[in-house]
FIKOLZA-1660 file (N, C-alpha, C; in steps of 0.1 Angstrom, whole numbers, plus 5000, padded with zeros to 4 digits):
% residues 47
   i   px   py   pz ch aa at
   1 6269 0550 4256  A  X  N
   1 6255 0551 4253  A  X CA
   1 6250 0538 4247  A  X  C
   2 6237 0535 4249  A  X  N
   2 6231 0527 4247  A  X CA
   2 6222 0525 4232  A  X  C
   3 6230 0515 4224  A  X  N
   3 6218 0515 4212  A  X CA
   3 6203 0506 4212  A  X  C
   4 6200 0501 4224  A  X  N
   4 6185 0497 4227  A  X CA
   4 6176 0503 4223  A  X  C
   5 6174 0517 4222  A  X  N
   5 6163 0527 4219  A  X CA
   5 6156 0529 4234  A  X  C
   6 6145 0530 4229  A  X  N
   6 6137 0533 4241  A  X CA
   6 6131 0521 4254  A  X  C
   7 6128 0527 4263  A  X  N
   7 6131 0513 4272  A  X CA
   7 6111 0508 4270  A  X  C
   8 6112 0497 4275  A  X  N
   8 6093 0496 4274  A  X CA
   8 6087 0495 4282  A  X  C
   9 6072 0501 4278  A  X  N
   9 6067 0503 4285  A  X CA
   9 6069 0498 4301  A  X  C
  10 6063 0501 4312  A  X  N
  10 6061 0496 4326  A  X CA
  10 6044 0491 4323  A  X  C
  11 6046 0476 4325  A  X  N
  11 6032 0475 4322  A  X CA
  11 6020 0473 4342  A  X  C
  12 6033 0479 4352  A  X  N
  12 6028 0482 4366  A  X CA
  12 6020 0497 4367  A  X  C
  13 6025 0509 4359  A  X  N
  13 6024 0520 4360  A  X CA
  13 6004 0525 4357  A  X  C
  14 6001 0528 4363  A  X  N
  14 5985 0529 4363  A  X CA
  14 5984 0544 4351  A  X  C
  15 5975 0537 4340  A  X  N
  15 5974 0550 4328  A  X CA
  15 5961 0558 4337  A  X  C
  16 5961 0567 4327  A  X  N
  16 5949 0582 4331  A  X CA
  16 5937 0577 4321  A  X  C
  17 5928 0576 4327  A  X  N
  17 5916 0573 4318  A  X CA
  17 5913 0578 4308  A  X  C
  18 5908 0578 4295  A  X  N
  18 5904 0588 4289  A  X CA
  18 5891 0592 4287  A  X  C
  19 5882 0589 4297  A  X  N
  19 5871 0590 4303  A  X CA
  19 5867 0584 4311  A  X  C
  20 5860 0588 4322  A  X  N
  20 5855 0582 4335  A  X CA
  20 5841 0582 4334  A  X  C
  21 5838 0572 4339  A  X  N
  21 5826 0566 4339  A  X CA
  21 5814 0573 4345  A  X  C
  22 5810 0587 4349  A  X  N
  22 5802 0595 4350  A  X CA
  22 5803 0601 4339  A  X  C
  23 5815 0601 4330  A  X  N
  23 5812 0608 4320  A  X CA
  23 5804 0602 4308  A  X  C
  24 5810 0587 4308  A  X  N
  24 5806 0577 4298  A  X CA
  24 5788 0579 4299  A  X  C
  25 5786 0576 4309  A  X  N
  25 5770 0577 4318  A  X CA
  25 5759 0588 4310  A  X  C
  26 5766 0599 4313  A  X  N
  26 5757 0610 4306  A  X CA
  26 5760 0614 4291  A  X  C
  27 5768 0605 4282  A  X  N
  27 5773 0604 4272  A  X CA
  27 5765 0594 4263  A  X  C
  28 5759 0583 4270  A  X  N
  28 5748 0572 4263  A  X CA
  28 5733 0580 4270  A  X  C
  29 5735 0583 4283  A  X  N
  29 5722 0586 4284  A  X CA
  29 5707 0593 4277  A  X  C
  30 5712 0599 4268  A  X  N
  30 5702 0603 4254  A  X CA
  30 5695 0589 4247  A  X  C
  31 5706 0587 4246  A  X  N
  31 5709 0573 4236  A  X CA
  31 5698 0563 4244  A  X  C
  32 5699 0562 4257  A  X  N
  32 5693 0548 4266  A  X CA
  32 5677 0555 4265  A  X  C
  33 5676 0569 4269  A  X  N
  33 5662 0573 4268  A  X CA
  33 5654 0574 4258  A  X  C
  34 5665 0575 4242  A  X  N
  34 5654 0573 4234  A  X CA
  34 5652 0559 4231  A  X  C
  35 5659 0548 4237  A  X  N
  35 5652 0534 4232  A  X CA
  35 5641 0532 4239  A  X  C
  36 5643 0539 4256  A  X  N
  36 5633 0536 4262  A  X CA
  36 5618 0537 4259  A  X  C
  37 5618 0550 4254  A  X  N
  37 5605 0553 4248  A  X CA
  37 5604 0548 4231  A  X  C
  38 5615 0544 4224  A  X  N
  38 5610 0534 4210  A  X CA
  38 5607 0524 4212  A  X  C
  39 5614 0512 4224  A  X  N
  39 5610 0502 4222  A  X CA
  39 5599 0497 4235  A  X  C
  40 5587 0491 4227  A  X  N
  40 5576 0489 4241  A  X CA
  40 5577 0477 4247  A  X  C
  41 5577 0481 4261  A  X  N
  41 5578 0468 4271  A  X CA
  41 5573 0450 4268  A  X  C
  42 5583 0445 4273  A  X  N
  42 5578 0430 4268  A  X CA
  42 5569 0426 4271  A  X  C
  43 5563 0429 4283  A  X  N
  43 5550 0421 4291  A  X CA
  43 5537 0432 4289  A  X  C
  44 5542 0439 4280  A  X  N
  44 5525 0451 4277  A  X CA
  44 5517 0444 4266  A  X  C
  45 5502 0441 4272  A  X  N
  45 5494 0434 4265  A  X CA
  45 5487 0441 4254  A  X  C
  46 5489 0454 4252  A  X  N
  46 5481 0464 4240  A  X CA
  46 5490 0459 4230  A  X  C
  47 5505 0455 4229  A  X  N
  47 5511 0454 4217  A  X CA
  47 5511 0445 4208  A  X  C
% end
C-alpha cells in the first residue's frame, strides 16, 4: 500500500457547473430591470 494519500486532482477532467448561464441570466434580471428604470438615460435632456 501506498502512503501518498490521495492522488490529485486531474486538472484535464471537465467540472459540472454550479450554474449555467440561463440561470445566472434570470437571477440578475430583476436586479438589471430595476436599475433600468432608477437610473435615467445619459443623453435625456429633461435631466
Amino acid at each position: 500500500m501506498s502512503e501518498e494519500g490521495d492522488a490529485p486532482p486531474d486538472d484535464d477532467a471537465d467540472g459540472v457547473p454550479l450554474i449555467e448561464g440561463w440561470m445566472f441570466g434570470r437571477l440578475l434580471f430583476p436586479l438589471a430591470m430595476h436599475e433600468v428604470e432608477r437610473v435615467p438615460p445619459a443623453n435625456d435632456d429633461e435631466a
